[in-house]
C-alpha positions in Angstrom: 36.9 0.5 146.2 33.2 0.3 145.6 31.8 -3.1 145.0 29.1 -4.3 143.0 26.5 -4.7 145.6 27.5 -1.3 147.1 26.8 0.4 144.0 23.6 -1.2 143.8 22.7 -0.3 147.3 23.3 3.3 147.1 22.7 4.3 143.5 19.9 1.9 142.6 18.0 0.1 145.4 14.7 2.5 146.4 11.5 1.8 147.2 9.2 -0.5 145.5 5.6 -0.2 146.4 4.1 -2.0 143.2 6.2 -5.0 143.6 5.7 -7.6 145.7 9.7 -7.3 146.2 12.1 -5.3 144.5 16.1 -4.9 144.5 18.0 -7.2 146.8 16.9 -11.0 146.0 18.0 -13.4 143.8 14.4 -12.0 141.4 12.2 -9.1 142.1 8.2 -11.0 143.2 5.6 -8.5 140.9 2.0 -10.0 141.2 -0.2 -8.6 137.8 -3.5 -6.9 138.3 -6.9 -9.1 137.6 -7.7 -9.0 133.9 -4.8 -7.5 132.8 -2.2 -8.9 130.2 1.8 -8.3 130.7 3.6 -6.5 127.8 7.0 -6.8 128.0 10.1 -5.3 126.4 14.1 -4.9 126.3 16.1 -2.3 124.8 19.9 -1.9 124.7 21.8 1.4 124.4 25.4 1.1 123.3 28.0 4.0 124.0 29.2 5.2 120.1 26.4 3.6 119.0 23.4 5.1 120.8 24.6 7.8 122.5 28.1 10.1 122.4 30.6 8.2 124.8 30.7 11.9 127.0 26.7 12.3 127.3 25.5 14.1 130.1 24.8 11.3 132.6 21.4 12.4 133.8 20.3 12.9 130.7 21.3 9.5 129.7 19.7 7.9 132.4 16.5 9.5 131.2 16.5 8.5 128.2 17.5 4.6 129.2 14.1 4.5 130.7 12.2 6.4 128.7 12.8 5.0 125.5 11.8 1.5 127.3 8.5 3.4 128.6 7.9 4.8 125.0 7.5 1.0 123.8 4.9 0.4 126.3 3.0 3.8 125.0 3.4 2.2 121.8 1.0 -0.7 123.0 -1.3 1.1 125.4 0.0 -0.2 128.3 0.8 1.5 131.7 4.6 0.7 132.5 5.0 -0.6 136.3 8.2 -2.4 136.7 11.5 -2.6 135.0 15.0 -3.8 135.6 18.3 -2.2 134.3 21.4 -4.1 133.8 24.9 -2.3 133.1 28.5 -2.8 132.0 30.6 0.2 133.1 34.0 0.8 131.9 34.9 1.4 135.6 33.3 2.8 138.7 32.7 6.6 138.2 30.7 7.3 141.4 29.9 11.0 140.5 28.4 9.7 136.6 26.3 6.9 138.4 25.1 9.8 140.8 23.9 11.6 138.2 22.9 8.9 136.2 20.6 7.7 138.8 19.3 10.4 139.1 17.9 10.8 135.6 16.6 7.3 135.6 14.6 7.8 138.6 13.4 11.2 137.5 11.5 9.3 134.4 10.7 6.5 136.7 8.8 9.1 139.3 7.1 10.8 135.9 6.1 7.5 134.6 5.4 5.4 137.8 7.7 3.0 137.5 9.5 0.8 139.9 12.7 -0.2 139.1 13.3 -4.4 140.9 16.4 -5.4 139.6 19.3 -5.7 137.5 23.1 -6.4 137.6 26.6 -4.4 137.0 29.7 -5.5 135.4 32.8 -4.4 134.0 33.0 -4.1 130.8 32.6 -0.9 127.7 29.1 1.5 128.8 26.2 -0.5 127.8 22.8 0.1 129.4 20.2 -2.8 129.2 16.2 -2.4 130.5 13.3 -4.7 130.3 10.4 -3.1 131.4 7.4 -4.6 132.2 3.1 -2.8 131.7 0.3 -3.8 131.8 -3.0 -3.7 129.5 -6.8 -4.7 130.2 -7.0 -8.4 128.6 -7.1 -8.2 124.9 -6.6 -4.9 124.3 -3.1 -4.4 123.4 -2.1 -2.2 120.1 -0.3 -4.3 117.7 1.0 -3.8 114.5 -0.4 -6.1 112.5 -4.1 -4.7 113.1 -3.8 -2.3 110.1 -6.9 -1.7 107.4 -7.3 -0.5 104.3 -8.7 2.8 104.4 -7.8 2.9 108.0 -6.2 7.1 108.7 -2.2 7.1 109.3 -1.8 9.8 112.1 1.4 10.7 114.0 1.8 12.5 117.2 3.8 15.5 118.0 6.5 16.9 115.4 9.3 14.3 113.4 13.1 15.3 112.5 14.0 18.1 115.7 16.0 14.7 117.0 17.9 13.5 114.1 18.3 17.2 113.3 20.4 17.5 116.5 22.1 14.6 116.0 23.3 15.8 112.3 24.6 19.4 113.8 26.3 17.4 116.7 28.0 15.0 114.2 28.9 18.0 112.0 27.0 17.2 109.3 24.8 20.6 109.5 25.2 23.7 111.3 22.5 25.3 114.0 22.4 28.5 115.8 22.7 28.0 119.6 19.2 28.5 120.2 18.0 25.9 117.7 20.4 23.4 119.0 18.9 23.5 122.0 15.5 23.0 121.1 16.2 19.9 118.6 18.8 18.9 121.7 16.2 18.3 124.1 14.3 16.1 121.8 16.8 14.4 121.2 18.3 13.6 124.3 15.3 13.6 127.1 12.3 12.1 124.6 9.3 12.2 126.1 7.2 9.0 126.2 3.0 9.5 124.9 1.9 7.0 127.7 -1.3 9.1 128.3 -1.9 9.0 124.4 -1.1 5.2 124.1 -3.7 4.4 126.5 -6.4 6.8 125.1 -6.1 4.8 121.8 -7.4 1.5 123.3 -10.4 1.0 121.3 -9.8 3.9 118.5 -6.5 2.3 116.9 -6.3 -0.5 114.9 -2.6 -0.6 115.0 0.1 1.5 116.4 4.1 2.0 117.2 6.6 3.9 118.2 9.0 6.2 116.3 12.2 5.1 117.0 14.3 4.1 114.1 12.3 7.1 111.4 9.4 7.1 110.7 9.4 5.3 107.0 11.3 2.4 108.6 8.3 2.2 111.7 5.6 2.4 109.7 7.2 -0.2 107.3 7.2 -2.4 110.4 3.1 -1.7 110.7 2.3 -2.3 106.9 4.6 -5.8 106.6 2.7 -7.3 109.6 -0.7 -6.1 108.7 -0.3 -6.8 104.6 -1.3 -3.4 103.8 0.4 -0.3 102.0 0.3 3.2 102.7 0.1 6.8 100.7 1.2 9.5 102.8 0.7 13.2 102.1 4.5 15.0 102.4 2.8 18.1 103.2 1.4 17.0 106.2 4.0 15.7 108.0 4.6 17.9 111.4 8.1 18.5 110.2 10.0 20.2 113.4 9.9 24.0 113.2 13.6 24.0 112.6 13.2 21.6 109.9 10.3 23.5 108.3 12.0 26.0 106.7 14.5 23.4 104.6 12.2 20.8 103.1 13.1 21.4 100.0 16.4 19.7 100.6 17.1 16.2 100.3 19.3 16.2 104.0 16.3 17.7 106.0 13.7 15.4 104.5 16.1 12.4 105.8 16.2 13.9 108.8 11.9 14.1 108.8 11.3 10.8 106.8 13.9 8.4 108.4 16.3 10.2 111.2 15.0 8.4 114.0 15.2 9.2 117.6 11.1 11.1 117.7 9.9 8.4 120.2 6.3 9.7 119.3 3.5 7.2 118.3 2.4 6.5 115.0 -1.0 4.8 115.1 -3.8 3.9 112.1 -7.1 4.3 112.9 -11.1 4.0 110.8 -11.7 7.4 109.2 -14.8 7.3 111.4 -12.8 7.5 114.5 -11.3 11.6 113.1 -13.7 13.5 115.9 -12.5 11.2 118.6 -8.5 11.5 117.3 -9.5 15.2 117.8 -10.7 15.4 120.7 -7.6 13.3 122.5 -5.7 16.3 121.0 -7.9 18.7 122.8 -8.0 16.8 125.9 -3.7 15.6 126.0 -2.9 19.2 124.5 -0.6 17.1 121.9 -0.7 18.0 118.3 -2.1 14.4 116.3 -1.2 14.9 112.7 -3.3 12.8 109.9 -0.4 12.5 107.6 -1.9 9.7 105.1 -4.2 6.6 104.4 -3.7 2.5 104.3 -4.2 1.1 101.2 -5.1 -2.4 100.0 -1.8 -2.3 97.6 1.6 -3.0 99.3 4.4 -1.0 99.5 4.6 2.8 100.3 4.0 6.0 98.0 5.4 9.5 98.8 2.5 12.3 97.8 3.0 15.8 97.4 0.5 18.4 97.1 -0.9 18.0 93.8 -1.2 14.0 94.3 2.0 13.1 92.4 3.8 10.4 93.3 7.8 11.2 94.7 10.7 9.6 95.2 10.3 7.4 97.6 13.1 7.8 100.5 15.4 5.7 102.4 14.1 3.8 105.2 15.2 4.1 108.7 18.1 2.9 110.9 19.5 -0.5 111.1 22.1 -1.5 113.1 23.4 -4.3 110.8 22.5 -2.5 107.6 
């Protein structure tokens, strides 16, 4: 029978060349580089709650990591370290194989060391902090918001939640389609590169996780600001972009959840720049509304007028 430490050894103890040391200690050693600031977060993924109890494994272990990397996008910073604790049902070499394998996969694309961690029985939960780092004062926050300030959104919104409504049942997609919301959902891909081009140009910023009326809620309570965003010009999925009309599909754009893309506010004076970080990450940046002085949040449609505004996004103890 495997052990604890002998699953560690062979599935999760590699090299660490940014730490000072990694796996194998009571704590990892990491040493910060001059002038910059630590940002620091944990996120917890819950089998039946986050992902299907049969997931692929190396998928999985993609996402673990790279939905920890996404929140250090989200505030410019350059992930470096993280650690990974998890409770496994039992010890299923061939899923922590795999598993592992997925995990370090985002780790080598990211350049991230994982330098800890622990295992224990117990139902599939997957726990990481991950650590960044930021020049000294230069973090994106959410409370930096400003009236007039652009709202702007990377990539496209709804191909995840999409997937997960056809795998639930709840909609039906052709194979082909199901494959291409699939991959959103299931191996997100973090906009590091983006997050750290906005230093400077963004007054405020976060990720996508929970839908994107729910996030940006998040931005406009902490800044005391409100928002009007233009329906129209949300980069609804191209699956999606054919079925706005109905109410299911705009959930899926306006609160689904799952995008992992940043949405960030910026001074209408900073447009060319926004532009030209599109040219330069070859990453579509959408302007999808404005802050406004006024709380709350209006829905726009083409001609101006005011709709229904929709549910917000996911909460687990909603």
């Amino acid at each position: 029978m495997s052990s604890e430490f002998n699953l560690i050894e062979r599935f999760f103890t590699k090299p660490t060349p940014q730490a000072v040391l990694g796996v194998g200690d009571d704590a990892a050693l990491l040493a910060a580089s001059p002038d910059m600031e630590l940002a620091v977060s944990t996120d917890m993924l819950v089998s039946g709650t986050h992902f299907f109890p049969d997931a692929d494994p190396r998928k999985l272990g993609w996402k673990t990591l790279a939905v920890n990397v996404s929140d250090m996008a989200a505030m410019g910073a350059r992930p470096r370290w993280a650690t990974l604790a998890i409770a496994l049902p039992h010890a299923d070499e061939p899923w922590l194989s795999a598993f592992a394998s997925g995990f370090f996969a985002c780790a080598r694309e990211f350049g991230v060391d994982l330098v800890g961690g622990d295992t224990t029985r117990g139902p599939l939960n997957l726990s990481v902090t991950i650590f960044g780092e930021i020049p000294r004062g230069q973090a994106l926050r959410r409370n930096g918001a400003q009236p007039d300030d652009d709202i702007w959104v990377s990539g496209t919104l709804g191909g995840a939640a999409l997937a997960l409504a056809a795998l639930q049942g709840n909609t039906a997609l052709d194979e082909d389609d199901l494959a291409s919301c699939r991959r959103l959902l299931d191996t997100p891909q973090p906009r590091v590169e983006l997050g750290m081009a906005l230093r400077g140009i963004a007054n405020s910023a976060l990720d996508i996780s929970d839908g994107l009326i729910g996030d940006l809620g998040h931005i406009l309570e902490r800044s005391n600001v409100g928002a009007e965003l233009c329906f129209d010009a949300l980069p609804a999925h191209t699956v999606l972009e054919s079925h706005l009309a109905d109410e299911w599909a705009q959930r899926c754009l306006l609160s689904g959840g799952d995008d992992y893309e940043l949405c960030f506010t910026a001074p209408r004076a900073r447009h060319d720049d926004i532009k030209a970080l599109e040219d330069r990450l070859g990453l579509k940046l959408s302007r999808i509304g404005k802050i406004t002085a006024d709380s709350g949040l209006q829905m726009l449609d083409a001609a101006g007028q005011t709709m229904p505004k929709p549910e917000s996004g996911y909460d687990h103890f909603a």
